[in-house]
DSSP file (Angstrom, degrees, kcal/mol; ACC not computed):
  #  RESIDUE AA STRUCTURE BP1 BP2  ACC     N-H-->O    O-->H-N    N-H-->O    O-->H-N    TCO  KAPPA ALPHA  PHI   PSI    X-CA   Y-CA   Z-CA
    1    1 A X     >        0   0    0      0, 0.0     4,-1.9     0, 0.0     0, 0.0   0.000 360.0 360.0 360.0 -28.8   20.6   10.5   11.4
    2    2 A X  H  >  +     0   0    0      1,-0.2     4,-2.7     2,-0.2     0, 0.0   0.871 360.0  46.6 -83.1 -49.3   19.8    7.1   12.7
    3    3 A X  H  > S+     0   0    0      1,-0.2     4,-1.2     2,-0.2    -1,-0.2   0.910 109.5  50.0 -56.1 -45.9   16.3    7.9   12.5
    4    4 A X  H  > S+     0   0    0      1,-0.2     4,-3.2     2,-0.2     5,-0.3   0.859 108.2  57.2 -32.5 -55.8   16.2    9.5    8.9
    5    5 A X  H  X S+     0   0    0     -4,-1.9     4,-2.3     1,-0.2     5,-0.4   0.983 106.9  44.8 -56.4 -60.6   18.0    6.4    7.9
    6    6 A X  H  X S+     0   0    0     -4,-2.7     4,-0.6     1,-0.2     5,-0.3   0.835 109.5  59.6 -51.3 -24.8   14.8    3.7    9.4
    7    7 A X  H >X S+     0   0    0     -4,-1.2     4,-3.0     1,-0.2     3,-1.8   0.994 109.5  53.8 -70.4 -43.4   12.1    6.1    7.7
    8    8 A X  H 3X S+     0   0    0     -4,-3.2     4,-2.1     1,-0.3    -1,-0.2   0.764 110.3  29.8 -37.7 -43.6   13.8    5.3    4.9
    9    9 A X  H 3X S+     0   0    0     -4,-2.3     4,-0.6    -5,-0.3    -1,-0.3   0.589 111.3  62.7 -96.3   7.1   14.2    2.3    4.4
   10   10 A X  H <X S+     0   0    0     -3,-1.8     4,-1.3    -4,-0.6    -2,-0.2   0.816 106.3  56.8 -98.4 -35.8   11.0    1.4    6.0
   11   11 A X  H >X S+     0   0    0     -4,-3.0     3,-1.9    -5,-0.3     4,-1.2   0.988 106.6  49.3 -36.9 -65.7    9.5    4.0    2.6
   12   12 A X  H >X S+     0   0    0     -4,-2.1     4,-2.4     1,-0.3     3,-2.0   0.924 103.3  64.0 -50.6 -38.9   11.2    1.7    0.2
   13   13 A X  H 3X S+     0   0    0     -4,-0.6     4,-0.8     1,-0.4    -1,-0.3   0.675 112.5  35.2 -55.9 -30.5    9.4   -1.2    2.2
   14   14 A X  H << S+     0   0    0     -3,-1.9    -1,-0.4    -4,-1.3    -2,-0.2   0.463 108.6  58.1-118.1  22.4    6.5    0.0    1.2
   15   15 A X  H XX S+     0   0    0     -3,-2.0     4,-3.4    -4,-1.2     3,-2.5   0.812 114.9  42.0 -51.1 -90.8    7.2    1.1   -2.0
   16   16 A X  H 3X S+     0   0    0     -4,-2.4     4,-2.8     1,-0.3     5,-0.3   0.841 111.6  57.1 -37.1 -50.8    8.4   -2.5   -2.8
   17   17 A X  H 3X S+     0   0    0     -4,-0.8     4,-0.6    -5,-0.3    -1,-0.3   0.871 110.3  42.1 -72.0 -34.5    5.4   -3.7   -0.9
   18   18 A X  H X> S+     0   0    0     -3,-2.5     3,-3.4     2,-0.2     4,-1.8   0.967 108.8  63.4 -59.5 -58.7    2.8   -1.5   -3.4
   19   19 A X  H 3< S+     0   0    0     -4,-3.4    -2,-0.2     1,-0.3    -3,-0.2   0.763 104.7  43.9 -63.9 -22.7    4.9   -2.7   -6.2
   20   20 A X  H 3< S+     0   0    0     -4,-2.8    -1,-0.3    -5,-0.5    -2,-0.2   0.625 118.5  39.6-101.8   6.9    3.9   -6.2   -5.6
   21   21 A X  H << S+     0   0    0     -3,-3.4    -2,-0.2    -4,-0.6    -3,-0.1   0.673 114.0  54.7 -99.8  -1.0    0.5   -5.8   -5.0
   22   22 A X  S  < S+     0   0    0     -4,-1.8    -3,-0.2    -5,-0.1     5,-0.1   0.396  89.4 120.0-103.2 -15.9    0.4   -3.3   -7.7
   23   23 A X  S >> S-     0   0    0     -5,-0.4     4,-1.8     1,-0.1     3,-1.2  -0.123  71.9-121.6 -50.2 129.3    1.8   -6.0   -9.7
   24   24 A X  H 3> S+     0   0    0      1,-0.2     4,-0.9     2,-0.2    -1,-0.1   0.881 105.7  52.6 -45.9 -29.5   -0.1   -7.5  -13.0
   25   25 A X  H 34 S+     0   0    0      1,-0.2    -1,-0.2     2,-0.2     4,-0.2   0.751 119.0  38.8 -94.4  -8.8   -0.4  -11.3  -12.1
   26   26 A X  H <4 S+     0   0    0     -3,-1.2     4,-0.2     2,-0.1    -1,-0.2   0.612 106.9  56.8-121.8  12.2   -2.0  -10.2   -8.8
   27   27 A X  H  < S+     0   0    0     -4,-1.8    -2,-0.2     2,-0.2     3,-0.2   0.418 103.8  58.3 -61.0 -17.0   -4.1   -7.4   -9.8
   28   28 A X  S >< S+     0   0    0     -4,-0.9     3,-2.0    -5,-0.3    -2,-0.1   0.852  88.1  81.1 -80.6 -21.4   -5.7  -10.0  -12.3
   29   29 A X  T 3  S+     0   0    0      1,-0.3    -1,-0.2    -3,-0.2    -2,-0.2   0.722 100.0  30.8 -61.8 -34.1   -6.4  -11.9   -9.0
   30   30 A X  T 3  S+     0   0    0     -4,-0.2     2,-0.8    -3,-0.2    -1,-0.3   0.082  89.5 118.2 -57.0  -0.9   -9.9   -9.5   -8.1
   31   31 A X    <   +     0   0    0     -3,-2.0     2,-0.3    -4,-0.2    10,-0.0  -0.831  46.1 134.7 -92.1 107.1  -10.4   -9.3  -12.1
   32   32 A X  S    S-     0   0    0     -2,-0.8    10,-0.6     2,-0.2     2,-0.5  -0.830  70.5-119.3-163.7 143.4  -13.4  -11.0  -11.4
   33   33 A X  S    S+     0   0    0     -2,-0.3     2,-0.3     8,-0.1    -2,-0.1  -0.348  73.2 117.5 -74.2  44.4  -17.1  -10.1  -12.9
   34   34 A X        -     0   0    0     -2,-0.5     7,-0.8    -4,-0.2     2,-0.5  -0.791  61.2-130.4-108.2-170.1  -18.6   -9.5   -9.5
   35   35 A X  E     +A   40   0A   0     -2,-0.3     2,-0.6     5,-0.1     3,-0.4  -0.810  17.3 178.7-108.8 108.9  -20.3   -6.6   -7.5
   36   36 A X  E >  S-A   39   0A   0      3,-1.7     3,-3.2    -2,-0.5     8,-0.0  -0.786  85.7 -15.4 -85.2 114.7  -19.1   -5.7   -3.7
   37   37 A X  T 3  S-     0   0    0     -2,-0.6    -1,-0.2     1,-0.3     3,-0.1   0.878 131.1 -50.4  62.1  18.8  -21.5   -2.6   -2.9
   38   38 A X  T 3  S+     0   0    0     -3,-0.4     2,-0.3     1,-0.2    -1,-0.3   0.179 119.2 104.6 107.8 -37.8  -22.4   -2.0   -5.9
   39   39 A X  E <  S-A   36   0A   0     -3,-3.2    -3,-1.7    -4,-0.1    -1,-0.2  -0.812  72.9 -99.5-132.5 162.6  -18.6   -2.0   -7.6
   40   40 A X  E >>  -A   35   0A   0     -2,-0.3     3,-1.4    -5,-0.2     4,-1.2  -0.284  38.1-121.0 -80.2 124.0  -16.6   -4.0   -9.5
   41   41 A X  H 3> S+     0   0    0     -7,-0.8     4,-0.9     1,-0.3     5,-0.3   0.701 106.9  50.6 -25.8 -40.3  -13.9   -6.0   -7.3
   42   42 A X  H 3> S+     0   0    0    -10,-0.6     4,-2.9    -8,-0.2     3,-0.3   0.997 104.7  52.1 -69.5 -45.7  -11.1   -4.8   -8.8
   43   43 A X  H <> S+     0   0    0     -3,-1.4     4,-1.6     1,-0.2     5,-0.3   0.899 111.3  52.3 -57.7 -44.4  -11.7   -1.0   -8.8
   44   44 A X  H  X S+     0   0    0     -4,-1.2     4,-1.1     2,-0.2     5,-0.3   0.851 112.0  45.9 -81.6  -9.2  -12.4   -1.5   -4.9
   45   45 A X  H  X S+     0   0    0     -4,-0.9     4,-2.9    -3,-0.3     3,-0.2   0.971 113.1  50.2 -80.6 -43.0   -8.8   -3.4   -4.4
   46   46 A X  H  X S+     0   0    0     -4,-2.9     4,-1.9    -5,-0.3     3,-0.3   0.957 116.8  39.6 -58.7 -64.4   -7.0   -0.8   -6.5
   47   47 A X  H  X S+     0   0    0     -4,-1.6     4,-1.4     1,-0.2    -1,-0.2   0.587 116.5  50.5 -53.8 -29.3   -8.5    2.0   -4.4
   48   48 A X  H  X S+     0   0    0     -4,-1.1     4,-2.5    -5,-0.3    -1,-0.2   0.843 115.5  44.4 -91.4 -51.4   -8.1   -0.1   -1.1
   49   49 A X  H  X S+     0   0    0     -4,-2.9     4,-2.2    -3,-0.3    -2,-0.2   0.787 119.6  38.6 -29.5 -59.0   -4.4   -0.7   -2.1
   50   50 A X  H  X S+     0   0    0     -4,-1.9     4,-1.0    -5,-0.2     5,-0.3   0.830 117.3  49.9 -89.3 -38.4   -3.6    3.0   -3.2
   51   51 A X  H >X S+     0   0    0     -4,-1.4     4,-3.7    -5,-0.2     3,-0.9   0.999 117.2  39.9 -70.0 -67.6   -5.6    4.3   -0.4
   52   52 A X  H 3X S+     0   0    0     -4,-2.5     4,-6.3     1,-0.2     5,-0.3   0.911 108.0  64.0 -13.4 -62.5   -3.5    1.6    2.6
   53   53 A X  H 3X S+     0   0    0     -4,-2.2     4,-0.7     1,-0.2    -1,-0.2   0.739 109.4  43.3 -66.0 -15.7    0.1    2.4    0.6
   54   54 A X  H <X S+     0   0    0     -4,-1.0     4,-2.9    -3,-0.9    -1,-0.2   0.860 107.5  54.9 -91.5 -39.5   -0.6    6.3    1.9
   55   55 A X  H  X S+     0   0    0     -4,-3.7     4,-3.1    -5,-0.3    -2,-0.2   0.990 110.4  44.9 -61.8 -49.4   -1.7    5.7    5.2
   56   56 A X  H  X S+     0   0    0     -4,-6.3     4,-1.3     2,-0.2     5,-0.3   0.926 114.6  47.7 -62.6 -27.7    1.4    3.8    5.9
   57   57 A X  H  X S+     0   0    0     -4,-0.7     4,-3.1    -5,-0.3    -1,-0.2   0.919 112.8  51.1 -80.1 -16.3    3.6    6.4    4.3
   58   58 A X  H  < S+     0   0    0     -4,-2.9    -2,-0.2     2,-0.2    -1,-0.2   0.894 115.3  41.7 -62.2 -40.9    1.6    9.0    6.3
   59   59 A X  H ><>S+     0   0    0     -4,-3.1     5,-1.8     2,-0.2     3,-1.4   0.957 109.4  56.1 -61.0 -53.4    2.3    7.0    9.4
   60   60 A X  H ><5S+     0   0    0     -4,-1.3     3,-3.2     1,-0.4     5,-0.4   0.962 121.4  34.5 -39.0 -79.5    6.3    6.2    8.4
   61   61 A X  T 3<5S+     0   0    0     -4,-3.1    -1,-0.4     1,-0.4    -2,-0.2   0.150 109.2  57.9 -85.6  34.7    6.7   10.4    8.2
   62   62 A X  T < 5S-     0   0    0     -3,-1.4    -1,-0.4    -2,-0.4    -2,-0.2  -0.198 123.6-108.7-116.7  33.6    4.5   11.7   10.8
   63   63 A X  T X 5S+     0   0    0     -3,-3.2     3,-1.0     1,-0.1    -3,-0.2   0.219  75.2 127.8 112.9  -7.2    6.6    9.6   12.8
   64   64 A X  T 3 < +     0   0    0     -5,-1.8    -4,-0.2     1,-0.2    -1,-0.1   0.331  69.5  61.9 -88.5  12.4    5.0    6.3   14.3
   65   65 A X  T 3  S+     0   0    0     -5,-0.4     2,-0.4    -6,-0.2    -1,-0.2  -0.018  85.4 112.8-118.1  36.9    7.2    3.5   13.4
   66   66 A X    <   -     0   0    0     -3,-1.0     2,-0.2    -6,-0.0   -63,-0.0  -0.719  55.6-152.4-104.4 140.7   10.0    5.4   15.6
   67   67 A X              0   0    0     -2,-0.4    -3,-0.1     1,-0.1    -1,-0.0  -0.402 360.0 360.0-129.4  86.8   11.1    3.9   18.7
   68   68 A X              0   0    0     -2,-0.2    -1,-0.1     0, 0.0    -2,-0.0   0.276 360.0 360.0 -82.6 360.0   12.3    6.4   21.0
C-alpha cells in the first residue's frame, strides 16, 4: 500500500514536472533559428523532454525509486 501510494505521487511529480517544461513561455526558450546536428533546437528539446518524461516514468514503475 505504502509503496503504491510513493509511485504515485512521485508520477504526478513528473507529470507536473513535464507540464512545466512542456509549458509555452519555456518552450519559446530554444525557439531559436539555430542548427544542433543538423536540427532545429526546439524539435531536439521537445524530443529530449518527451523522450526523459518516459524514462523516469519507466524507472518510477519498474520499480527504482523504491526503498526497500
Amino acid at each position: 500500500m505504502r509503496q503504491s501510494k510513493m509511485m504515485r505521487q512521485r508520477l504526478v511529480a513528473i507529470f507536473l514536472i513535464g507540464l512545466l517544461l512542456l509549458f509555452s513561455p519555456v518552450i519559446a526558450l530554444p525557439d531559436r533559428p539555430r542548427l544542433l546536428f543538423g536540427l532545429p533546437l526546439l524539435f531536439l528539446y521537445l524530443f529530449g523532454v518527451w523522450s526523459l518524461l518516459i524514462a523516469a516514468m519507466a524507472w518510477v514503475v519498474r520499480g527504482g525509486g523504491t526503498n526497500e
